[in-house]
C-alpha positions, 0 to 999 in steps of 0.5 A: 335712918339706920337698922345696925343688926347685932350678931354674938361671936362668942358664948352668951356667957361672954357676952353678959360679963360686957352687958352692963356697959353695952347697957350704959352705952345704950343709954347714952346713945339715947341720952344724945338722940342717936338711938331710937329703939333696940331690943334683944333679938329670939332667939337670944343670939344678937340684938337690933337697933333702930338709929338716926345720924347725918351719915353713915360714917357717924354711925360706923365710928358710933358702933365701934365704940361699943363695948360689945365691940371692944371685947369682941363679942359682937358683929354689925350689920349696918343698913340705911334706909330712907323712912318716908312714911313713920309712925306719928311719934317719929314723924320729924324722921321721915325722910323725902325722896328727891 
């Protein structure tokens, strides 16, 4: 499981003229089972997303393709984890330490 940290690099005003498209990305990260949960941080000055992929690899080429990458608004920070204990909604991602 991932935590991808968003963090603006331009004015806010930047960032809303691409939030429509970051929006529909979203939406199809969902659509494909990618993305669990995300949200604006407070203050407004980036965002979180809570991801499942096979590797980190996927998620890095998955986050380029952003729109808030493409217009340079934003920056990730990427961190996996391994979630051993979950919520019972997320239960078939919980991970086992070997």
């Amino acid at each position: 499981m991932f935590v991808l940290e968003l963090t603006y690099t331009a004015p806010i005003e930047d960032v809303d003229a691409v939030l429509e498209a970051h929006v529909a990305w979203l939406d199809e990260q969902y659509e494909n089972g990618t993305f669990l949960a995300s949200g604006r941080k407070n203050p407004r000055d980036g965002g979180v997303i809570i991801a499942v992929a096979g590797d980190r690899a996927r998620i890095e080429a998955i986050t380029a393709t952003d729109p808030f990458v493409g217009a340079g608004v934003c920056a990730y920070r990427i961190t996996e984890f391994a979630a051993t204990k979950t919520a019972p909604a997320l239960e078939r991602y919980r991970e086992t330490l070997g």
